[in-house]
N, C-alpha and C positions, 0 to 999 in steps of 0.2 A: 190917738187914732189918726191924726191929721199927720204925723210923722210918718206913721206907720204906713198911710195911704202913698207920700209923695217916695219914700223908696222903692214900693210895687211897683206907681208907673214909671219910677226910674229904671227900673230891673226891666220892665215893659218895653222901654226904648231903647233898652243897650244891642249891642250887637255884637255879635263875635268879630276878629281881626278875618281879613277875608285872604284868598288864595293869593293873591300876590303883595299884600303885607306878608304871609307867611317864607314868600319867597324870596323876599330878601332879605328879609333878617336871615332866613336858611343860607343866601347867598354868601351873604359877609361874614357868618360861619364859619362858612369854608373857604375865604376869603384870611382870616384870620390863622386859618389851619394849615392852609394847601402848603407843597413844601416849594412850589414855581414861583419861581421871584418876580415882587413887583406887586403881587395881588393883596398882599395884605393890607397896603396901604389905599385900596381900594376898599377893603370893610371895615377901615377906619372912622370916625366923624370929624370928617375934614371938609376943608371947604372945597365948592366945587371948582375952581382955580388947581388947587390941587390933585382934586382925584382927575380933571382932564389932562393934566400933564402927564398922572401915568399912564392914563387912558392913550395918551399920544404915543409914549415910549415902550409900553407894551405894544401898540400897532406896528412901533416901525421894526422893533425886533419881530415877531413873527413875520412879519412880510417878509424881510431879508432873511430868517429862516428856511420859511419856502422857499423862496428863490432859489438860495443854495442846496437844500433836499432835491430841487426841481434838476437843475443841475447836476447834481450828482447822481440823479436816477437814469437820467440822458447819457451822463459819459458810462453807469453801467449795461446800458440796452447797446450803444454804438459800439464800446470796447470790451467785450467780455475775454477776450483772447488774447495772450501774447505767447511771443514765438522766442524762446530762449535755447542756450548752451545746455546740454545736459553736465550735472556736478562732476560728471564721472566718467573716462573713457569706456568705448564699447571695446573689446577683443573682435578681430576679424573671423575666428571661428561661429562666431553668435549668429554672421551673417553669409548665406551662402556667397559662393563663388558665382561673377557674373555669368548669365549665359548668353552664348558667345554667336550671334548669326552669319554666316559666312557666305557673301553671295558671288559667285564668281560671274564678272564680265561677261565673260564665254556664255551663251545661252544655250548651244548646242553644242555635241560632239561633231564634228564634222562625218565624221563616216556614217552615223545616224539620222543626221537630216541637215544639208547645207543649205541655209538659209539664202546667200547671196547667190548661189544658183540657181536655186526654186526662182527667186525675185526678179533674175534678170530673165527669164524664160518664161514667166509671166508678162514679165514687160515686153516682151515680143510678139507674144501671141498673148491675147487678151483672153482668148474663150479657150483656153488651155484650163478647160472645170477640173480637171482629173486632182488639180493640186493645190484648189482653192482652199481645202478645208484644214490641212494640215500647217501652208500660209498662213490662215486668218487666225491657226492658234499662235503662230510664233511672230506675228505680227503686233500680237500685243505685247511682247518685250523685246518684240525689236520697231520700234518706231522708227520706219525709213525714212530720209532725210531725199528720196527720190518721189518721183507722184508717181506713185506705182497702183494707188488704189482706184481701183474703179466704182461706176454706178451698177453692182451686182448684189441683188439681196442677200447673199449669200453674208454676205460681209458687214449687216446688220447684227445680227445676233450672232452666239457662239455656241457651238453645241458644248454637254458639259462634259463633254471626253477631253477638256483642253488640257485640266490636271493634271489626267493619265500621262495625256501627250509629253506635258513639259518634262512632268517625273520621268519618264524611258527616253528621254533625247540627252537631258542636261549631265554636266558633267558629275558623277557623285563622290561623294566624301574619300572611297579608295582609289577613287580615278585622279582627283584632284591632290591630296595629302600622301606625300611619299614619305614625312615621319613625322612622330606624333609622339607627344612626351607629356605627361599630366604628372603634377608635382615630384619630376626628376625622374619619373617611371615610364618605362616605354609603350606605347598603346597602341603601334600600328595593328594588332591584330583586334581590337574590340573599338577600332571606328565605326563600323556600322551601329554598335550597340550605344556609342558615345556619341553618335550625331544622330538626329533623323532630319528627312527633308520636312522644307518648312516654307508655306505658299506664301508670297510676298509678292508688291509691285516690283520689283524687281525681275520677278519668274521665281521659278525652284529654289530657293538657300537650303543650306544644311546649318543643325544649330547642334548646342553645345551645352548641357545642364538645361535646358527645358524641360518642364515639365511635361507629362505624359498631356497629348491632344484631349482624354477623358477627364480631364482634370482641370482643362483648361473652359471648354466648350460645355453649352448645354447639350440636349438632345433635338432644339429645335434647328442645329447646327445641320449644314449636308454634309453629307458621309465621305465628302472628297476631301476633306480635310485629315481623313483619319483612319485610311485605308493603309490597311494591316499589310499591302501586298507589299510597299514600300518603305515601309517605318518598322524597325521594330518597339516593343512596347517598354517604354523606358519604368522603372521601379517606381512603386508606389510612395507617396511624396511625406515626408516627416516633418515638413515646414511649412507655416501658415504665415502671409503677411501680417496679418494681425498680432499672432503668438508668440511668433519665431518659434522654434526647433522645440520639437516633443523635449520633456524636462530626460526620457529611456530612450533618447535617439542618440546614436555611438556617433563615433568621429567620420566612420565610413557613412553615415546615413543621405540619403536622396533628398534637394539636388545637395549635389557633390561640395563638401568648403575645404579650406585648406587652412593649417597652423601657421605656414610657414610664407616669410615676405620675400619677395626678389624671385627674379627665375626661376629658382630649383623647387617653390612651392605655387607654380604658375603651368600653365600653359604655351608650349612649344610646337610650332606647327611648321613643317616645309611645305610649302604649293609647288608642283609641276605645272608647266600651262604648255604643251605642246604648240610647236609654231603651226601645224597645220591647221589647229584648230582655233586660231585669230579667225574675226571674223567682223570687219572694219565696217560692212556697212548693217549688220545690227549693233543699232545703239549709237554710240560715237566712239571715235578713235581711241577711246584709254581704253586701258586693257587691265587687270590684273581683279581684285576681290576688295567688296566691298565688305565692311564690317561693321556690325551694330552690337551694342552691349546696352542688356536691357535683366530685370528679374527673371525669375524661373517662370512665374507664375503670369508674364506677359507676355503679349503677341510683338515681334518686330514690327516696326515701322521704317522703312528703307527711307522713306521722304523727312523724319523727324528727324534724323541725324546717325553719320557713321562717318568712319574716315578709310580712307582708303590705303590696300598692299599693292603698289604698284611693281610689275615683271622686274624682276631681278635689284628687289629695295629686301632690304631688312629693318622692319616694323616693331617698335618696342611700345608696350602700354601701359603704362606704370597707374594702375587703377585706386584709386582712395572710395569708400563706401559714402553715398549721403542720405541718411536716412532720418526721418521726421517720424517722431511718436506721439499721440496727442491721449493726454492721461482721458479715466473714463470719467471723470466730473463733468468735462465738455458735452456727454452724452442727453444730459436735459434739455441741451440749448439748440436751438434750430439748426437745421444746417448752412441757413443765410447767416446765421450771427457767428458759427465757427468759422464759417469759408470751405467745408467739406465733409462729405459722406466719411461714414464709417459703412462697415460689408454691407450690415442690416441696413441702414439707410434707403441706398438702391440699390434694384435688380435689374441687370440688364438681362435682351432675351436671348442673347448668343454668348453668352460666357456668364460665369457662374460667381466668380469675385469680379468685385465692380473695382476697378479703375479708371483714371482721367482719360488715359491714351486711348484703352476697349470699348468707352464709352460713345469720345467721339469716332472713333471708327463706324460704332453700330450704327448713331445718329448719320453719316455722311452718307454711308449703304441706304438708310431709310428715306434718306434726301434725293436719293442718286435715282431711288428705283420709285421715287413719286413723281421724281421731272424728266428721267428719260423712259422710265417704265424698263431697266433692267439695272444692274451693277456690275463693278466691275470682276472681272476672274476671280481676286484676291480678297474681295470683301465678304463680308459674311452674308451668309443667304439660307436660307432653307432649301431644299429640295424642287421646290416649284420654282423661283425664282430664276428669270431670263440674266444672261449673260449679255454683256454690251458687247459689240464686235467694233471695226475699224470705222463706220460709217456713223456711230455716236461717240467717236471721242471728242467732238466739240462739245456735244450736250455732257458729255462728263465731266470735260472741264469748266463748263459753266455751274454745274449742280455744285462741285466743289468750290467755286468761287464765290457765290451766292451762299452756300450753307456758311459758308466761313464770316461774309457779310450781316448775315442773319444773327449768328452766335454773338458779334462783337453788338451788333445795336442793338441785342435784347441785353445784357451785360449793361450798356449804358443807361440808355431807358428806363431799367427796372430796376430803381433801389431798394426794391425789399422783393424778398423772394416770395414766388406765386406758386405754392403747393399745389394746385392741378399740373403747371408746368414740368414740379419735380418727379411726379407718377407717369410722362407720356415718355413712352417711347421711340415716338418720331420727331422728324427735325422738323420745322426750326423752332428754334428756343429750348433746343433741349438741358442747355445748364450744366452743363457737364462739369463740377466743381469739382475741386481736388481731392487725392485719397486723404484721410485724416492720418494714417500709417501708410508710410510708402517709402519706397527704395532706390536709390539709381546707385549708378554709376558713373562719376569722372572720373576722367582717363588725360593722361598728359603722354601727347606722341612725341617721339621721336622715332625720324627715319632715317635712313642715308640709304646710298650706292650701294648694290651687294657685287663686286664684281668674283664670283665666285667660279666663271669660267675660269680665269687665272692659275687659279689652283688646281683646276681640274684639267689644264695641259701642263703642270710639270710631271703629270704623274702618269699621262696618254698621250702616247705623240698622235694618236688615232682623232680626227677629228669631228667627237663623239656631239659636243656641247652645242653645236649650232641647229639641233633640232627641238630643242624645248627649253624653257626658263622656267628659272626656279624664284620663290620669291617665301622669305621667312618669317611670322608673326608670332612676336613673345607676348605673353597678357599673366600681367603678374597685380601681387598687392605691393603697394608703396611703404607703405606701415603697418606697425603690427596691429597700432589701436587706432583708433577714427574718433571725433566727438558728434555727439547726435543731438539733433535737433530736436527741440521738443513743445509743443500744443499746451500750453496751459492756463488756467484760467485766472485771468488778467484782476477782475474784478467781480468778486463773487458776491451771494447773499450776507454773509456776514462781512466782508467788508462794507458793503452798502451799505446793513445796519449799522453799523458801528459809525459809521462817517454821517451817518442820521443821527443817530443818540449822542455825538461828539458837537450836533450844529445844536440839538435841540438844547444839551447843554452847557451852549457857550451862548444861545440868547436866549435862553429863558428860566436853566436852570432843570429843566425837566428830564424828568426819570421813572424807572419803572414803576416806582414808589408812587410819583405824582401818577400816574393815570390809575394803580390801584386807588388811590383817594379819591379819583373821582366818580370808579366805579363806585368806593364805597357812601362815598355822598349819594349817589343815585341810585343804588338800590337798597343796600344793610340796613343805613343808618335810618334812611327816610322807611321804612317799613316800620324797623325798630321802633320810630320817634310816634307815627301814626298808630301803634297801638299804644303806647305809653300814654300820649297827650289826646288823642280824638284826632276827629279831620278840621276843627276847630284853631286848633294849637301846633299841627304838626311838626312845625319849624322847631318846637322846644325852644323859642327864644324866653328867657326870665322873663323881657322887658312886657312882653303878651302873656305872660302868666301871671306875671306880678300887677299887671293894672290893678287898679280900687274899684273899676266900674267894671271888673270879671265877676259872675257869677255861678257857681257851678253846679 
């Protein structure tokens, strides 16, 4: 009985192994199991000398794991993009033919409105109102080099007949183009169909493969831009910057492209420039046509770049395609982290495909008509919007000088991009980042002397030639194929991971494998183990099952 008594209260004072005896015997486990290096000599029975060494050497490999994961999560957020050669050339068929803006010197016809007369007959009599109003339109592309302007409100603002105005004075496409050749075919008779007029700081240009104005503009656009009285309606467009060319769009399809390189699959153009119609003191003393080369699907910019056909030169443009494609993977990623809009990205509110050049136009108009309270003739406006006259061209060129200051120190300023900023569309700060797909044109000039009077007195003794000059422009493709540039993603999700799962095992061994073990240490097993053994024993360790002083 006395036996029997002292194992009762022995069995009386045992106790079960408690929750963190179970956890580490659980630990070393899995310590023994895991497949990450280093750890099992941590669920070893070794001495503490030993397991703080690996305790040491596991620390310093994960830290320097991190570090480098940390790092290479960095160079994925800063460089997701590179700009490469595409593997393969493009055909110049794939990409329309530039279109061509032609702006000629000449602001007027002389028989239609002589500006140097108006001007100096103003400058005699000052209160001569009768000729204010048709002045003050042609005073804005003719910036007189005389102080002709006076303190009359009139000359503040402009009424919006200036359009009309310039369209019925200036010289047009039949007036100016006495022959006209499109890929070795003759077109003097479908110039008007082939050019429309086209509003520019410059005044009136005529252009060449533009796209129809409805195509270009939205509906918040004024209607001066796009009157039918002056333009005929160019063909419905088969070409999208983003797409390129319908897959059922034929060779002839709109805008216009050509197969063929050099001259004969180019563009041929003679100019007349009548001597009457010089007109030295609008503008300055050159004379001849200015020209810009830009896509179908965008507005000229006379201030951005053209080169000039001066009277009696023969102008060669031997054109090469440059154009950027940015594949659609880029499309998850911000448009601070690619560097530029795709269509969807942004809308602007006067043109309907978003480009860099459209954009800041719309921004400077928005700039121009907050700080002088109108804009200029040429920029885009609605219907209600005041027109600037001669008496705000400082404040215009201040608006512009300022918006340009604005753009560049929000640019520097702002290293990551500020999504309210991306949605406004007024200036400043408008952000106006580049197309993701986009198009130009370089062009390599040559010009020389055209002395083509010469020729035209061995064959007249009459002396015909000294009443007008002529001046010729070729615009051709240079090569057949072009290489394109291309938008792609530099550093994606799976290389990330992969350059993760390459550090994790090169210091420690780890793998998909290892984190499935530790899910299954943490859930399966320990469930498993807790209804097998109780919440006593859960660890499953022998060495806690097997005690002498366990009772069950």
């Amino acid at each position: 009985m006395a036996s029997i008594k002292t194992v009762a209260e022995e069995a009386d004072e045992y106790e079960p192994p408690k929750c963190l005896k179970n956890l580490r015997w659980y630990f070393m486990e899995y310590c023994n199991n895991t497949s990450i290096h280093g750890f099992k000599y941590l669920g070893e029975r070794r001495s503490s000398v030993e397991k703080l060494w690996w305790v040491i050497v596991l620390s310093c490999s994960l830290y320097f794991c991190v570090d480098f994961m940390t790092e290479a999560y960095h160079k994925w957020q800063r460089s997701p993009v590179i700009v490469s050669f595409a593997t393969s050339e493009t055909p110049i068929w794939n990409v329309p033919f530039p279109a061509i803006t032609i702006c000629p010197r000449t602001k007027a016809i002389k028989s239609k409105y002589n500006f140097t007369k108006v001007a100096l007959l103003i400058n005699e009599n000052k209160e001569n109102y009768s000729m204010w109003n048709e002045y003050n339109y042609m005073s804005m592309v003719c910036p007189s080099q005389l102080d002709l302007f006076v303190d009359n409100e009139t000359a503040q603002y402009i009424n919006r007949e200036i359009i009309n105005f310039l369209i019925e004075v200036h010289p047009t496409v039949n007036y100016s183009v006495v022959n006209c050749s499109w890929m070795g075919r003759n077109c003097d008779d479908k110039l008007m169909q082939y050019f429309v007029p086209t509003v520019t700081s410059e005044g009136v240009c005529f252009s060449f493969n533009m796209l129809d104005k409805d195509e270009i503009f939205t509906s918040h656009m004024t209607e001066d831009y796009s009157d039918r009285k002056f333009s005929e309606r160019q063909p419905n467009s088969e070409w999208t910057l983003e797409e390129g060319y319908l897959d059922d769009a034929t060779l002839k399809a709109f805008p216009r492209r050509t197969l063929i390189v050099g001259p004969n699959g180019g563009l041929d153009l003679t100019f007349m420039t009548l001597q009457s119609d010089l007109d030295y003191l609008c503008g300055d003393a050159l004379q001849g046509y200015d020209v810009i080369l830009h896509h179908p699907a965008q507005m000229p910019v006379a201030k951005a770049g053209y080169f000039r056909v001066g009277l009696n030169q023969d102008v060669v443009a031997a054109v090469k395609p440059n154009m950027m494609r940015t594949s659609d993977e880029l499309q998850r990623y911000s448009a601070y982290d690619r560097n530029c809009y795709f269509v969807e990205d942004r809308k602007l509110r006067f043109f309907k495909v978003y480009n860099q050049q459209d954009c800041l136009i719309e921004c400077l108009a928005n700039f121009t008509l907050a700080t002088c309270g109108c804009v200029e003739f040429y920029m885009p406006r609605d219907n209600l919007t005041s027109i600037c006259g001669a008496k705000q061209r400082i404040c215009v060129k201040y608006a512009g000088t300022k918006f340009l200051e604005s753009e560049v120190s929000f640019q520097i300023e702002n290293g990551e991009e500020n999504e309210e900023n991306l949605t406004k569309h007024t200036a400043p700060n408008c952000n106006c980042l580049q197309s993701c797909n986009s198009l130009s044109y370089d062009a390599s000039i040559s010009q020389s002397d055209w002395d083509w009077k010469k020729g035209k007195r061995i064959v007249s003794s009459k002396n015909e030639t000294d009443g007008y000059n002529l001046s010729r422009l070729r615009i051709y493709f240079k090569d057949m194929q072009f290489i394109t540039s291309q938008r792609n993603e530099l550093y994606g999700k799976t290389d990330f991971f992969a350059n993760c799962g390459g550090l994790l095992g090169l210091f420690t061994g780890f793998s998909i494998i290892s984190l499935a073990e530790i899910v299954y240490f943490a859930t399966l097993r320990f469930t498993c183990n807790f209804r097998k053994h109780g919440r006593h024993y859960w660890s499953g360790a022998k060495e806690l099952m097997n005690d002498p002083k366990r009772h069950d």
